[in-house]
N, C-alpha and C positions, 0 to 999 in steps of 0.2 A: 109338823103335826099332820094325821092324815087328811084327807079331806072326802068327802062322796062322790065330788065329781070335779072333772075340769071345767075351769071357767072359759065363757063365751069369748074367740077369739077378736083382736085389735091391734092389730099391729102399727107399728111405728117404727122409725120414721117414712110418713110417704108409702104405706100400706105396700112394700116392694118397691118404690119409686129409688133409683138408682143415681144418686147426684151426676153431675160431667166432672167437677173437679175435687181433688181432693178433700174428704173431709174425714172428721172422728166425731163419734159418738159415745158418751158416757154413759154406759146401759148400766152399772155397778159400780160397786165401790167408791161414791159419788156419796157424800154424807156420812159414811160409813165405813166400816174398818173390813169389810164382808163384799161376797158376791160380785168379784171383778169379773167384768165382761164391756171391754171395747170392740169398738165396729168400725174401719177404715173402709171406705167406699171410694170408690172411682176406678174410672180406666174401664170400668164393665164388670169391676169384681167386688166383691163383697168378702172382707177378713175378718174374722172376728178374733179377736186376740184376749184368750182365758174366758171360761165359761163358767165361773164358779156360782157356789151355793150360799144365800145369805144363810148369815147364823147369827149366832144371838138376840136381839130386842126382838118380840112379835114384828112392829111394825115392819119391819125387815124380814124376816121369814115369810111375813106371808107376801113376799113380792114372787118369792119361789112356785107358789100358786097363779097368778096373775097372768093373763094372755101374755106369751111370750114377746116385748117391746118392736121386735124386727120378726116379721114371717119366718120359721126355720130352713125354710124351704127355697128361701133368696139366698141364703147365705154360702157360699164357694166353698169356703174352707177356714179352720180354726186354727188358732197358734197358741199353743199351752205354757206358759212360762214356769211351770212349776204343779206337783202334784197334790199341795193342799186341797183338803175338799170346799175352800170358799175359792177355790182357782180353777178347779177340774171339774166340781162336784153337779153342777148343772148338765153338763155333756150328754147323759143317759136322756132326758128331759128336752133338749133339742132335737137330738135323735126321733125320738119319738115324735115329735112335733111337725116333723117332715124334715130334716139336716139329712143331705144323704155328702159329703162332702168328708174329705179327709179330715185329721186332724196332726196335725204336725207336732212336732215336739222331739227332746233329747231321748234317747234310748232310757237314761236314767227314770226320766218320769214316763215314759211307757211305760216302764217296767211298773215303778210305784205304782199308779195311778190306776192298772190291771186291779191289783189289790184292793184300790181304795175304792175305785167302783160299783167293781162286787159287794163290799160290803157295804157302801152307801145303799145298794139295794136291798142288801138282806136285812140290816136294821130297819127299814122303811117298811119293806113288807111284814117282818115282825111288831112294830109298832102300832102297824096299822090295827094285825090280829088281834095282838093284847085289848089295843082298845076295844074293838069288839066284843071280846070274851069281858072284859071287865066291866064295858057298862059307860065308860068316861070319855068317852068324845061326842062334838055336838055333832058330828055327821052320822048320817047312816044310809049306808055302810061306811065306815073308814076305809078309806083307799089308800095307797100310797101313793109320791109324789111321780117315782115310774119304779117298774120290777126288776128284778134279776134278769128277765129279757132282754130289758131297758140297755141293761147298762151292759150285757154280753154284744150286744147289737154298737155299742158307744167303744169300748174297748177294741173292735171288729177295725173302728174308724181310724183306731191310732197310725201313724205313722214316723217310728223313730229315724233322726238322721244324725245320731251316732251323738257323742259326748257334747261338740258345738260343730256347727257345719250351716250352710243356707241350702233353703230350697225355694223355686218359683212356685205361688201358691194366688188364685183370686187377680190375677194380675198383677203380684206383686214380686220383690225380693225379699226375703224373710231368714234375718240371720239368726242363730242364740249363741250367747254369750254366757259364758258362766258367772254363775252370782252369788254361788258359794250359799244360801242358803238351807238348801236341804240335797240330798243327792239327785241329780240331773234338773237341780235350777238355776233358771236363763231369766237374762234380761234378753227383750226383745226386740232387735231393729225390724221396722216395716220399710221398704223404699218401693216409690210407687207415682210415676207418673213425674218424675222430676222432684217429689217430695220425699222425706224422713223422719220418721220417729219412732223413738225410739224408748221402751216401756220397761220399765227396773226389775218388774216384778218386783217378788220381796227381796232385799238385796239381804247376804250374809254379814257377817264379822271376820277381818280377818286372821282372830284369832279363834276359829269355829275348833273344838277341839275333837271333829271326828274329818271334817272336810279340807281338803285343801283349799287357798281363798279365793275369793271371786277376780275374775279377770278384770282388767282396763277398761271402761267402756267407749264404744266408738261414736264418733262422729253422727250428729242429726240434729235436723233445722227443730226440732218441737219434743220435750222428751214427757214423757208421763213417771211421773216419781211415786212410790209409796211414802206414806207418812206414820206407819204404825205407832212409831216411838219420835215421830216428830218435835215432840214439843220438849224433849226430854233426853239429859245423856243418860246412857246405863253407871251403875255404880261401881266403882272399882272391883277387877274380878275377885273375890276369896278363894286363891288357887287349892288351899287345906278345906275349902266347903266347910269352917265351921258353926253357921249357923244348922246347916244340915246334923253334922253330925251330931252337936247339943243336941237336936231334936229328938234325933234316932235314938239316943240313949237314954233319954228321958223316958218315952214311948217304951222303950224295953222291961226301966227299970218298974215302971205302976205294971208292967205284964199285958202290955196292949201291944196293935199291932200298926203299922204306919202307912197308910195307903196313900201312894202320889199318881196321881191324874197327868198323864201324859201324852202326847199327840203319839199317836203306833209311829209315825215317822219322823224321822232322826231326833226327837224330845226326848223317845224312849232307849234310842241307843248312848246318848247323851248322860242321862240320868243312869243308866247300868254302869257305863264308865268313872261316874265318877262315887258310886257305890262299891265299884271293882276299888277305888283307889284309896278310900276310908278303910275300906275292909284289909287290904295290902298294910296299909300304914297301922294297922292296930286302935284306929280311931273309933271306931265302932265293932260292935262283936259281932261276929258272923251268923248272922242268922239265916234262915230259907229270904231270896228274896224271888218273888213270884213276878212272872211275865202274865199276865192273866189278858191277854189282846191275840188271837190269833191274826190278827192283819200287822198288831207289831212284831210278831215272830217272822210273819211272812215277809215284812219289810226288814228285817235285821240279815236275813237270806241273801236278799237282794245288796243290803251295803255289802254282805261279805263276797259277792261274784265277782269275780276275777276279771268278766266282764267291765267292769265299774273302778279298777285299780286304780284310773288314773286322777281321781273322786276324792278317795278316801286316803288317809293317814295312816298306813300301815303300822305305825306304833301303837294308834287305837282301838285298831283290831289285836293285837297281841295282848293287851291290859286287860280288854274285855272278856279272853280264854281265862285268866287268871282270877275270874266271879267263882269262887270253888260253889257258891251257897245257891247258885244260879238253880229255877224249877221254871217249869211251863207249864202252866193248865191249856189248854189244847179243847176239850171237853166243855159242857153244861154242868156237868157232873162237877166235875175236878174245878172250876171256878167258884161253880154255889159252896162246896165245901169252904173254901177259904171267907168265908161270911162269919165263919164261926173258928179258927183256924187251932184253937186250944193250946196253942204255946206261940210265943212272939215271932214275928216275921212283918218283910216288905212287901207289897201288894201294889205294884207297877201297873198300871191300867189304864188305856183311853176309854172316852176321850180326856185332853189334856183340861179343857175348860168345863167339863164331870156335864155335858148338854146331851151325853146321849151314850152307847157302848156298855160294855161290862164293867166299868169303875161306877155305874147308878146303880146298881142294885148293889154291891158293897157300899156303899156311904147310903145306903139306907138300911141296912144293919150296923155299919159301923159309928158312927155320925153320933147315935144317942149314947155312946157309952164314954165314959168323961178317960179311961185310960188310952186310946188311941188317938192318933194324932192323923190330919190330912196335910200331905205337903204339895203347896200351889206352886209351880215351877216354871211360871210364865205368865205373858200377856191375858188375859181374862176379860174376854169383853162382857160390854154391859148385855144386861138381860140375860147373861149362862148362871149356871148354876156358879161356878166358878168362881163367877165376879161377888155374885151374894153371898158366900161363904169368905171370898178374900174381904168385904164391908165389914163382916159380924155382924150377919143372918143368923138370929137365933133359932129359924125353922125354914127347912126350905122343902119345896114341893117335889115329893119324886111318885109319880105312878098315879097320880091323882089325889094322892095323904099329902099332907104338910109333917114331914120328919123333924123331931127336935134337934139342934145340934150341941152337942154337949162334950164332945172331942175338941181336941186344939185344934188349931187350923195358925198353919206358917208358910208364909210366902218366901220363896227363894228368891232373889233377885240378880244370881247370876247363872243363869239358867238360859237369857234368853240368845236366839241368833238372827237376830233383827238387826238390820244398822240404827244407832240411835241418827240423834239430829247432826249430831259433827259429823255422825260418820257418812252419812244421807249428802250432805255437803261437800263431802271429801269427795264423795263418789263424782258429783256433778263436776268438781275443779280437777277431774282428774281427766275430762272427757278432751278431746285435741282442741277443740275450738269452743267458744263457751255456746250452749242454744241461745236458740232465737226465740225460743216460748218454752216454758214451763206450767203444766197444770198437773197440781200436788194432791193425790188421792189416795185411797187405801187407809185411811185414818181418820181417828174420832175428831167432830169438827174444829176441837179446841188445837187437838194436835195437825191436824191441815195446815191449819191458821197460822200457826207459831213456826211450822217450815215453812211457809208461801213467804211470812217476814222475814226468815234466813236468807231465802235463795234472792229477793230482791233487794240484802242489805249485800248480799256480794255480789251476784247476776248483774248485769245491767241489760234484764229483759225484761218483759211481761210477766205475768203470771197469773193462775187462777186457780180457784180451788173449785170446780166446776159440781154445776148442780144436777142430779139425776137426769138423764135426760137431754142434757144442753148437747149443740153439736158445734163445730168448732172447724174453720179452713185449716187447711197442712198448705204449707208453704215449700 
């Protein structure tokens, strides 16, 4: 949301006070499924490892407002595990804040993250205006959170070191490891002072059908885990997608059209794939299906570089040539048209959890009309639009109106590429020697809770599920 001004700066921990010996700070994703930003100090340096953007519940978003927790300006250097925007999406905003320091990371998420940038700025700076022009924000003026400047200046910072590779960064060792989640994501070793740990990010599946799978993880005295899907396994996959496909033809046959909410990056090349393979198979009838995201065309670019081969699953780029029904809106123009599209079709559009992008203004014309259908293809945190439509919200808020919803709404559930809990376990028993400490974050508290009890019913270590803010010795 915009705001009118920046808030009065407060830094923490130790207003730049620089520990002697190792520690980690929990600046995100600490209560939460959003907003991962760890802080490794010692030796003289300051790491900060993923710099993402809260999303979903207010109480959360508005911490994206909040005097930045550590001065940006102590801080050495960043480690990006991944180019989600609750990973990456704060970056511009540090920047600004005074971060004049590199930012490391895979070539792969340079490249995404270029993308998602820019466009976290241009949505923001658009949001801002609307409100203005419209009348519906409590600030005045509406500001954005930082500009296209912002984030050209944050992008400026990146520093790829090729597919997985180490660089010395902050006084540390800083490896990435592949994690098979989206294209150029890393789990992250920190080594630093005699100490190790070592950070999941979000880990994949290794049966991710566009990625090859995440590597082995290495060796470290304290590891930091995701818990997205912690409390919970996924459901066996439905390799023929026929709950999808029931859908699609239902949606055809009333003369409606099906719009799915998807992440621009690898959700939406995911969901084309497995549209390309309905459509192949005769299961569904080939209708226009619409990419309506230019940052997911821009990142579909990016899986197809050759740069990136050793990434992707050359089979799933050859299926996805074979979308004969495949169209781009590209345009303002060529999007708003599809609000109203006059004959049946698919309408592909981030964002994936419908919190903000070109997919809001479609489900605010499509939403009240009972013949089209939304399909939800993944995780939905609480407080998105997403999450209230997967409950059955029978009105949800877009532009300032409360829209009726009167369209289907169907959740896929093999969509996601998250590790559930076994597989989150699996990962940890696969490591050479077991940790010496585990703290379980990146997950709603219930799901923390339910892997912090996995990893101590097989671990025989510590463990915590830490609280915003806590800081913690590396050993």
């Amino acid at each position: 949301m915009a705001r009118s001004q920046q808030p009065t700066r407060h830094h923490s921990p130790g207003k730049g006070r620089r520990p002697a010996a190792p520690a980690l700070t929990f600046l995100g994703a600490a209560g939460t499924v959003t907003g991962s930003k760890f802080l490794v100090e010692g030796g003289g340096g300051r790491l900060m490892v993923d710099c993402g953007l809260y999303q979903g519940e207010r109480r959360w978003r508005a911490l994206n407002w909040e005097a930045p927790p550590v001065d940006p300006a102590t801080v050495d250097a960043v480690a990006l595990t991944h180019a989600h925007l609750d990973h990456c999406g704060y970056l511009p905003a540090l920047v600004r804040g005074g971060f004049a320091g590199p930012a490391h990371t895979t070539s792969g998420t340079a490249a995404l993250a270029g993308v998602i940038l820019r466009d976290s700025a241009h949505l923001q700076e658009e949001e801002a205006e609307g409100a203005r022009r419209g009348g519906w924000s409590k600030h005045d003026p509406p500001l954005p959170l930082y500009t296209v400047a912002d984030a050209e200046r944050a992008v400026a910072a990146l520093r790829p070191v090729g597919e997985t590779g180490s660089v010395e960064a902050a006084g540390a060792t800083v490896t990435f490891v592949r994690a098979g989640h989206i294209l150029g994501s890393s789990s992250v070793l920190v080594e630093k002072d005699g100490a190790s740990v070592l950070f999941s990010g979000d880990l994949g599946r290794n049966d991710h059908p566009v990625l090859f799978p995440r590597a082995r993880p290495p060796a470290a005295h304290t590891v930091v885990v995701e818990s997205t899907y912690g409390d919970r396994a996924h459901p066996e996959v439905d390799p023929e997608h026929h709950v999808m496909a029931d859908a699609i033809r239902r949606t055809i046959r009333r003369g409606g059209s099906v719009v799915i909410p998807a992440f621009a990056v690898d959700r939406t090349e995911i969901v084309l794939l497995a549209l390309a393979d309905l459509v192949e198979s005769g299961a569904v009838p080939d209708v226009p299906v619409w990419v309506d995201s230019p940052m997911a065309l821009a990142a579909l670019e990016i899986y197809r570089d050759p740069q990136h081969a050793g990434e992707v699953r050359p089979e799933a780029l050859d299926r996805l040539r074979r979308l004969s029904g495949l169209r781009t809106a590209h345009t303002a123009e060529e999007s708003m048209r599809l609000n109203n599209p006059g004959s049946p079709c698919v309408i592909v559009s981030a964002s994936g959890m419908a919190s903000g992008g070109r997919v809001v203004h479609h489900l605010r014309y499509l939403l009240p009309q009972a013949r089209n259908t939304v399909l939800l293809t993944g995780y939905q945190a609480i407080g998105t639009r997403g999450r209230d439509l997967q409950e059955g919200a029978r009105e949800v808020k877009i532009a300032g109106r409360y829209v009726p919803v009167r369209a289907e709404v169907v959740t896929l559930d093999d969509f996601s590429v998250h590790a559930d809990a076994d597989e989150l376990l699996a990962w940890l028993g696969e490591m050479p020697r077991p940790p010496e400490a585990v703290h379980v974050v990146h997950g709603e508290p219930g799901a923390a809770r339910a892997l912090a009890d996995g990893i101590r019913d097989r671990f025989d270590c510590p463990v915590s599920v830490p609280r915003y803010g806590e800081r913690v010795l590396l050993d």
